[in-house]
C-alpha positions in Angstrom: 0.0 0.0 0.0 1.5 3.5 -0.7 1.2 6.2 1.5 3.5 9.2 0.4 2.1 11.1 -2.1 5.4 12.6 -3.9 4.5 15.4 -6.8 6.1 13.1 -9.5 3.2 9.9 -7.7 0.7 12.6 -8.1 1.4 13.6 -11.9 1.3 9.8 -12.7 -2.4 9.7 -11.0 -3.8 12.7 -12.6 -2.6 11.4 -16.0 -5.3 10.4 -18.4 -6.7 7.1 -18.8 -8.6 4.3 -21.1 -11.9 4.7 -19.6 -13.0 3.4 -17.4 -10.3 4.4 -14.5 -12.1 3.4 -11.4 -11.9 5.0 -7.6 -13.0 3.1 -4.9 -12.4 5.3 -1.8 -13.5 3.9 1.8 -12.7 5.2 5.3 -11.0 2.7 7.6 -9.8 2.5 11.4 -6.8 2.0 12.8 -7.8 0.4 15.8 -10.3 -2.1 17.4 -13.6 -2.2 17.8 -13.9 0.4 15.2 -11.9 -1.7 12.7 -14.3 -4.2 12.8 -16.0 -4.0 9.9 -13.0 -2.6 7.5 -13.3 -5.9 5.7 -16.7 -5.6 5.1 -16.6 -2.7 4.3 -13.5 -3.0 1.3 -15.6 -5.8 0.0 -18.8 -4.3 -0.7 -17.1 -1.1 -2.0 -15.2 -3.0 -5.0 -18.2 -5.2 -5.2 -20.4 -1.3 -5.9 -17.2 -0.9 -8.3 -17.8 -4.0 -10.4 -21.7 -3.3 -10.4 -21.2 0.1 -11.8 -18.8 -1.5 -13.9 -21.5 -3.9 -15.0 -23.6 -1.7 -15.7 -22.3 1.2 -17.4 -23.5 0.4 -21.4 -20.0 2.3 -22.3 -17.6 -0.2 -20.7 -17.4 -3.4 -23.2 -16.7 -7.0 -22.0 -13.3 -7.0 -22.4 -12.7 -4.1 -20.9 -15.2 -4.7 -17.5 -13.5 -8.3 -16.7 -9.8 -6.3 -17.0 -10.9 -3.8 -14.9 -12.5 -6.0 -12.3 -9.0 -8.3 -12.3 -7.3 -5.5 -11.3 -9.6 -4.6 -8.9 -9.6 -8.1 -7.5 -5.7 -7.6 -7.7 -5.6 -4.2 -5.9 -8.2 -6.1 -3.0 -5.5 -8.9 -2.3 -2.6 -6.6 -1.7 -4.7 -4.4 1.0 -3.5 -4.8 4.8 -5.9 -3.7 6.9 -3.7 -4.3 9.7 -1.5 -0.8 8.4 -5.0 0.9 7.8 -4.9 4.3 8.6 -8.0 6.5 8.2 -9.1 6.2 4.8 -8.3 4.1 1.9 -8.4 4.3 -2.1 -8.0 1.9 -4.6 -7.3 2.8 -8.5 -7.7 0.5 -11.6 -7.7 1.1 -14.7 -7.0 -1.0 -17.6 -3.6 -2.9 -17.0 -2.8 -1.4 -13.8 -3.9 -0.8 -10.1 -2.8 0.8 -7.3 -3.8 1.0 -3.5 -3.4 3.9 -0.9 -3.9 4.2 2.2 -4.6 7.9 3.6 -4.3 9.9 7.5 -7.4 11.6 6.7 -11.4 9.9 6.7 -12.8 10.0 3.2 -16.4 9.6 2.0 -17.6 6.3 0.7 -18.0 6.1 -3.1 -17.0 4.6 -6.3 -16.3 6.6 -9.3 -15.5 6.2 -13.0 -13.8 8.4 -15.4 -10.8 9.1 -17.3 -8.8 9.7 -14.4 -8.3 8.4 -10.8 -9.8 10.6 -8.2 -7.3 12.4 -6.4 -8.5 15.6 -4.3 -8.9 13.2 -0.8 -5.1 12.0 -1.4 -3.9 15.9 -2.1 -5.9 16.9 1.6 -4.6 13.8 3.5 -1.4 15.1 2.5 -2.0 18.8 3.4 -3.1 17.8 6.8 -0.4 15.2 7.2 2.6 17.7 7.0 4.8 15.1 6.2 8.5 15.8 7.1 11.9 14.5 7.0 14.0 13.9 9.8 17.9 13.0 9.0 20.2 11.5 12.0 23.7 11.7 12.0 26.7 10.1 13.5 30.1 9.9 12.2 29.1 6.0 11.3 26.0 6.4 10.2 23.4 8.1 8.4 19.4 7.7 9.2 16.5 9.2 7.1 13.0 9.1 8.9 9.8 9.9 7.4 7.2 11.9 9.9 3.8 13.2 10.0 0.4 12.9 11.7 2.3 11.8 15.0 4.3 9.1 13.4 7.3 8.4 12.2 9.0 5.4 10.4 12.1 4.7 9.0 12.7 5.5 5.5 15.2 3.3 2.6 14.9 6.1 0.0 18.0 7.5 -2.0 20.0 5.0 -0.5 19.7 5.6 3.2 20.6 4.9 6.0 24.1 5.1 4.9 27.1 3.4 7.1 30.6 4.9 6.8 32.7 1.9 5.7 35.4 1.1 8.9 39.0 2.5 8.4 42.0 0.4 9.4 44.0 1.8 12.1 47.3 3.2 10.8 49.8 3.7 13.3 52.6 5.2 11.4 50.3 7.9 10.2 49.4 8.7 13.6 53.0 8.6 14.5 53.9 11.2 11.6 50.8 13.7 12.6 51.8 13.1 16.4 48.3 12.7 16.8 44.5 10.9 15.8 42.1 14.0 14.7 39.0 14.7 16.4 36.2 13.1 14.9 35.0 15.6 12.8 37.5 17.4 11.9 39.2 13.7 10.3 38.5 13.8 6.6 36.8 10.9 5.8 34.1 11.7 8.4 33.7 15.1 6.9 33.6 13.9 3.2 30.8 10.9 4.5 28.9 13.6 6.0 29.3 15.8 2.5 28.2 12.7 0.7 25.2 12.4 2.8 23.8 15.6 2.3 24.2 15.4 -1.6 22.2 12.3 -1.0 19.5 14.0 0.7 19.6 16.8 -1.8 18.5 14.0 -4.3 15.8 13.0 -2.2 14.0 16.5 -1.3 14.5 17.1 -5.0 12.1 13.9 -5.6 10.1 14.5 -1.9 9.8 18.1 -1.1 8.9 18.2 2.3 10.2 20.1 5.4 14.2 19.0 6.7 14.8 18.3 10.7 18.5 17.0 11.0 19.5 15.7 14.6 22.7 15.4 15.1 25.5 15.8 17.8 26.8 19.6 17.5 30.2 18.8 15.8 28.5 16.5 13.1 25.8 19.3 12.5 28.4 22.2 12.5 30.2 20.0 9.9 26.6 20.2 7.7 26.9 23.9 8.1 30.2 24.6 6.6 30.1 21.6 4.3 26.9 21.1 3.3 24.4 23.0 0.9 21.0 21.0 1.9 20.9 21.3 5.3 20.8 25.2 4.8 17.2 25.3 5.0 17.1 22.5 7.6 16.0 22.7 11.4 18.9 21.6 13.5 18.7 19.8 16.8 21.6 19.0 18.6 20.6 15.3 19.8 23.0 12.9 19.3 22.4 9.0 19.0 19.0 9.0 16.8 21.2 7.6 13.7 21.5 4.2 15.5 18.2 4.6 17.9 14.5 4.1 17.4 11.9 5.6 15.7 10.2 6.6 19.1 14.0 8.1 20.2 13.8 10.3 17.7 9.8 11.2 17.7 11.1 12.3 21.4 13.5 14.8 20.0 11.8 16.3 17.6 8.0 16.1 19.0 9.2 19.8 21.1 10.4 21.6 18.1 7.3 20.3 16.5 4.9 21.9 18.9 6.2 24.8 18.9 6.5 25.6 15.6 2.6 24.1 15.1 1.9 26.7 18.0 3.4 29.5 16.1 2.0 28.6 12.7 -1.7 28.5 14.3 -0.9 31.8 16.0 0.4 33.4 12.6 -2.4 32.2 11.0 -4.9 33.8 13.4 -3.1 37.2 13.1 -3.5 36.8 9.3 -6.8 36.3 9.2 -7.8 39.0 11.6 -5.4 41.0 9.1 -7.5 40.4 6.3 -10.9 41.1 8.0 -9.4 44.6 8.7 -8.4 44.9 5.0 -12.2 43.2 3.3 -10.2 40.2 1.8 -11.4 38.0 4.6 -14.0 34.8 3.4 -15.4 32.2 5.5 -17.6 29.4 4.8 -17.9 26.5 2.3 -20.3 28.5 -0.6 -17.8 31.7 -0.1 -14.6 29.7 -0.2 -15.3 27.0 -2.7 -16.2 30.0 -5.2 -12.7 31.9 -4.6 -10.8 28.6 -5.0 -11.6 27.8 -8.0 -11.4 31.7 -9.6 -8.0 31.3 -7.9 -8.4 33.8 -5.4 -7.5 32.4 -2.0 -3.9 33.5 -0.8 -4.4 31.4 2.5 -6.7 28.8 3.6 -7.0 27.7 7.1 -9.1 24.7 7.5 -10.1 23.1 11.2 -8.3 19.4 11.3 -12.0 17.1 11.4 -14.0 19.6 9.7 -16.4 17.6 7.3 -19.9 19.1 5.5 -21.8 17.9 3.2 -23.3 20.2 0.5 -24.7 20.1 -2.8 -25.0 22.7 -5.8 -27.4 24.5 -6.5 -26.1 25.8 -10.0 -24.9 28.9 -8.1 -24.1 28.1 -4.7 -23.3 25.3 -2.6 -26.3 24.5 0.4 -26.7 22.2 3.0 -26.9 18.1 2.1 -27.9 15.1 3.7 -25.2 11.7 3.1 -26.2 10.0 0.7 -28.3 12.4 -1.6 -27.8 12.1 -5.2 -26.5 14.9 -5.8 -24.2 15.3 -2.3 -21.0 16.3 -2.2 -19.1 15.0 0.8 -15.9 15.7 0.5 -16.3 19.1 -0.5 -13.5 20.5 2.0 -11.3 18.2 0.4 -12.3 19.5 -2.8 -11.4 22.8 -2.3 -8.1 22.1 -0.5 -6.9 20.3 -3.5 -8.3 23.5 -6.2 -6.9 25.9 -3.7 -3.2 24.1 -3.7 -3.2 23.8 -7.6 -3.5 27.5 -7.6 -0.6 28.2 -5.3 -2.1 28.9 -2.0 -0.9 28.3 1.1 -3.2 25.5 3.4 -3.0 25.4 6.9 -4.7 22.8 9.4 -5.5 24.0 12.2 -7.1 22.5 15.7 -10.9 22.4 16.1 -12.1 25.4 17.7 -9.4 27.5 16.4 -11.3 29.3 13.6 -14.3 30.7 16.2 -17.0 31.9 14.3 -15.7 30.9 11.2 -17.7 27.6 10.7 -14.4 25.3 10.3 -12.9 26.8 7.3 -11.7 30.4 6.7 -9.6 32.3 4.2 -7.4 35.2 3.0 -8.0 36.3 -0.6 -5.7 37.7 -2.7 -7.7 40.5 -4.4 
C-alpha cells in the first residue's frame, strides 16, 4: 500500500486514462472495535465498483472483466492491519494501485478518465509530512514523519554506514596525533556525501528537513553542506542508531512549537485580512474563490467535514447519501486551492471561532 504522495506519484495519478479508470475510496480505522467492519466494508465497495462497472453500457466486455481483475488484484494486496484513516483503490485497464490515507474520506466509487485524487492531495496537506535526518560519524538515518508518526525511510539510498578504516599507526605517529572526529577527513567527506544524497531525495520529496545530530556533526553540515541550509537543527546525538520513538522524542518539542506558532500566525493573518475586506469564511464563499484562484491562505479546522450540494450557483446544505451530495467538499477545495498556489494550513478544532471550520485570505 503506498502512503506518500510525492508530486512526480501525483502527476502519474492525474494522467489520463482508457476509460473506465475506477476509484473506490472507503474510510477505515486504525484500531479495534472500530476496525471491525474494514473488511466488510472494502468488499462491498469494489463489489459497488464491479456493479457500476457492469452496468455502465460504455464499458465493453473485455474491458469490465480487465478492470474488475485489477480490482480483484488491488483487493488482495490491501492490509488492513496498516489501515490508517481512509483508503483508495485505483484500476484502470492494466494497472492498479492501492493507498492508504491519515485523513477519513467519503464512501464512493467513481468512473472516469482519471483516478480521483483531491482526498489524497488533503490527507497530505493535513499530514505535513516531514523529514528527519540522524547523523553520526558512522552512520546516516532518514526518517519519514507526520500525523504523529514516524517510520524509517530506505529512499536515496539511506541509512548510509561509513565503511570502517583500518587503524594506521605510522600515520598517527607522523601527525603526532589521531584527529578529532569531525575534523578527520573521511568523516567530513561521508557527511558531504550524505547531504548530496538527501539533496537527491527532497528534489524527488519536497517536504520540510529536521536534522538531529550531535553539534560537531551538524556544525560540519553547516560549513560543508548545501541541503541542510534550509534545515531545522537539533543538537541530539544518538537517533542515527536509535528508534523511531528516540527520535519522535526529539523532535516532537520543536514540532509543537512551531505548530503553535504557525496557528498563531495564522490567526493574526486572518484577523489582518478582516481589517483589510479580503477575509471569506464558509464553504459556498470559499469553494467560489478557489476555484477563480483567489484564496492566498486557507485555514481549514483538522475534522472539519460538511456535506453540501450545488445548486447551480451556490453550494447548500446536504444530507449523506443524496444524489447529488458532495461529501468531501472541503477536500475538494483544498486540492483547487493548492493547484492555484495557495498556502493550506490545518488548524485544531475550535481555532477558527465563528468561522464555521474553514476560513480564508483572498488575494484580491
Amino acid at each position: 500500500m503506498e502512503h506518500d504522495l510525492s508530486p512526480s506519484a501525483l502527476a502519474e495519478l492525474r494522467r489520463p486514462r482508457p476509460y473506465p479508470a475506477v476509484s473506490v475510496l472507503t474510510p477505515t480505522h486504525r484500531r479495534e472495535p472500530d476496525n471491525a467492519g474494514d473488511p466488510v466494508r472494502l468488499r462491498n465497495a469494489v463489489a459497488e465498483a464491479k456493479k457500476q462497472l457492469e452496468q455502465d453500457p460504455a464499458v465493453t466486455r473485455d474491458r469490465r472483466v480487465e478492470v474488475s481483475r485489477e480490482l480483484d488484484r488491488a483487493l488482495a494486496e490491501v492490509d488492513l492491519t496498516y489501515a490508517e484513516d481512509g483508503l483508495a483503490i485505483f484500476a484502470a485497464p492494466g494497472e492498479h494501485q492501492v493507498w492508504t490515507l491519515a485523513r477519513s474520506v467519503p464512501e464512493r466509487v467513481v468512473l472516469s478518465d482519471t483516478f480521483l485524487t483531491r482526498n489524497l492531495v488533503a490527507a497530505q496537506a493535513a499530514e505535513r509530512p516531514f523529514w528527519v535526518l540522524s547523523v553520526a560519524a558512522d552512520r546516516v538515518t532518514l526518517w519519514s514523519g507526520g500525523a504523529g508518526r514516524i517510520v524509517e525511510d530506505r529512499t536515496g539510498g539511506f541509512p548510509m554506514d561509513r565503511p570502517p578504516l583500518d587503524f594506521d599507526p605510522e600515520r598517527q605517529e607522523r601527525i603526532g596525533d589521531a584527529p578529532s572526529t569531525f575534523r578527520d577527513e573521511n568523516t567530513r567527506r561521508f557527511l558531504r556525501d550524505a547531504d548530496t544524497e538527501m539533496g537527491r531525495v527532497l528534489r524527488a520529496h519536497p517536504r520540510p528537513l529536521y536534522v538531529t545530530g550531535p553539534q560537531p556533526a551538524l556544525s560540519v553540515l553547516e560549513e560543508t553542506g548545501n541541503t541542510v541550509r534550509d534545515a531545522v537543527l537539533i543538537p541530539h546525538g544518538g537517533l542515527a542508531h536509535g528508534t523511531a520513538e528516540a527520535v519522535r522524542q526529539a523532535v516532537a518539542p520543536v514540532l509543537d512549537d512551531e505548530a503553535r506558532g504557525s496557528v498563531e500566525d495564522v490567526a493574526r493573518e486572518l484577523d489582518a485580512a478582516r481589517g483589510r475586506k479580503d477575509f471569506a469564511a464558509g464553504v459556498d464563499e470559499l469553494w467560489e474563490s478557489a476555484h477563480t484562484g483567489r484564496v492566498r491562505l486557507l485555514a481549514v479546522e483538522e475534522n472539519f467535514k460538511v456535506t453540501m450540494r450545488e445548486d447551480g450557483e451556490h453550494l447548500l446544505p446536504a444530507h449523506d447519501g443524496d444524489l447529488d451530495a458532495r461529501e468531501d467538499i472541503v477536500d475538494e477545495i483544498v486540492e483547487q486551492c493548492l493547484e492555484t498556489g495557495a498556502d493550506v494550513r490545518f488548524v485544531p478544532d475550535g481555532a477558527l471561532g465563528e468561522a464555521e471550520g474553514i476560513a480564508g485570505v483572498l488575494r484580491y
